[in-house]
C-alpha positions in Angstrom: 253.1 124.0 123.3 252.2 127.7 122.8 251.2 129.8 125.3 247.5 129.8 123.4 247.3 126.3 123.4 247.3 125.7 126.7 245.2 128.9 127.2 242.9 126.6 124.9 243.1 123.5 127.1 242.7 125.2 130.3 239.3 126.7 129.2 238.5 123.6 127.5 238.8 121.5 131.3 237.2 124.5 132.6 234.1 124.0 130.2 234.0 120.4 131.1 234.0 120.7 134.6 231.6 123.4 134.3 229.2 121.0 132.2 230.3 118.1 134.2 228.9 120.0 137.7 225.4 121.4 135.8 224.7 117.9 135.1 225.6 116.6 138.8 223.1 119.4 139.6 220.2 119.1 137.3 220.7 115.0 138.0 220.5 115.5 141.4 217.3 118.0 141.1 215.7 114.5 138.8 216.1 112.7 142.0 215.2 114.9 144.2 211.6 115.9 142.3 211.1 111.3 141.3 211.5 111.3 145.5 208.8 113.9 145.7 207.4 112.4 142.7 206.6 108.5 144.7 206.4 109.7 148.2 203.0 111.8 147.1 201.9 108.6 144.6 202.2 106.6 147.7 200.0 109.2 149.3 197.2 109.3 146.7 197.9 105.0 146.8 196.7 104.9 150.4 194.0 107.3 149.8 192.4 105.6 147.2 192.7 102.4 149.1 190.4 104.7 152.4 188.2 105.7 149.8 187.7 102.1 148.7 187.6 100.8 152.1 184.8 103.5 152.9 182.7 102.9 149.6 182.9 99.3 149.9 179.9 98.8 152.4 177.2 101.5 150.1 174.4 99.4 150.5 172.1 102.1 152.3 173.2 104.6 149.8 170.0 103.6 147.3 167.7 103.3 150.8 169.1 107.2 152.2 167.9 108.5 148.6 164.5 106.9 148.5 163.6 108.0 152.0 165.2 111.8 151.2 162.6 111.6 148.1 159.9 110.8 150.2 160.9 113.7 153.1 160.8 116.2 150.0 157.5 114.6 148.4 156.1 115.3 152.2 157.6 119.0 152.2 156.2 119.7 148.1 153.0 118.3 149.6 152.9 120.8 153.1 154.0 123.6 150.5 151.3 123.3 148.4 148.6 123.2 151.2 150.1 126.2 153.0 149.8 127.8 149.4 145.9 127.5 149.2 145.4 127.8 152.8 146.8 130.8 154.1 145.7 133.4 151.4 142.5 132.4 152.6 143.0 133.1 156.5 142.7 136.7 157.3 146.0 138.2 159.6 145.8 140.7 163.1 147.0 143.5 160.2 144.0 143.2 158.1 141.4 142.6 160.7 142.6 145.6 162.5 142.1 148.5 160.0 145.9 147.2 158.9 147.7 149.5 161.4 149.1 149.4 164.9 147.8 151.7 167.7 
């Protein structure tokens, strides 16, 4: 063989092995990132299931709204009073000449 042909095959096995490593390397990045990948699945699995477990007994859910309805009903009520009532009921300020001594 001539000295360039086996220049040619030596480059040529270099080139392979070079391809042959990337792809060891970007296979073994696959399987790193589809370990990441499950572990955090597994994660988001068992928080789902918490949630689940947590929501499951929501039966005072509808009874908490009602009464906070009522609590704000009770504070629109106390608002609107205080709004007609204390514009009528004079203050120290005005029934003093509306200065301090």
């Amino acid at each position: 063989m001539a000295d360039q042909e086996i220049t040619a095959w030596w480059i040529a096995i270099i080139a392979g092995f070079v391809v042959v490593l990337a792809v060891a390397a970007l296979l073994s990045l696959l399987v790193w990132f589809v370990k990441i990948i499950d572990r955090r699945v597994a994660e988001i699995r068992e928080t789902l299931s918490t949630i689940t477990q947590n929501t499951a007994a929501t039966t005072l859910i509808p009874q908490t709204g009602d009464a906070v309805d009522e609590v704000l009903a009770e504070g629109l009520q106390h608002h609107l009073f205080l709004g007609r009532v204390l514009p009528s009921i004079p203050t120290p300020a005005t029934t003093n000449g509306g200065g301090a001594s």
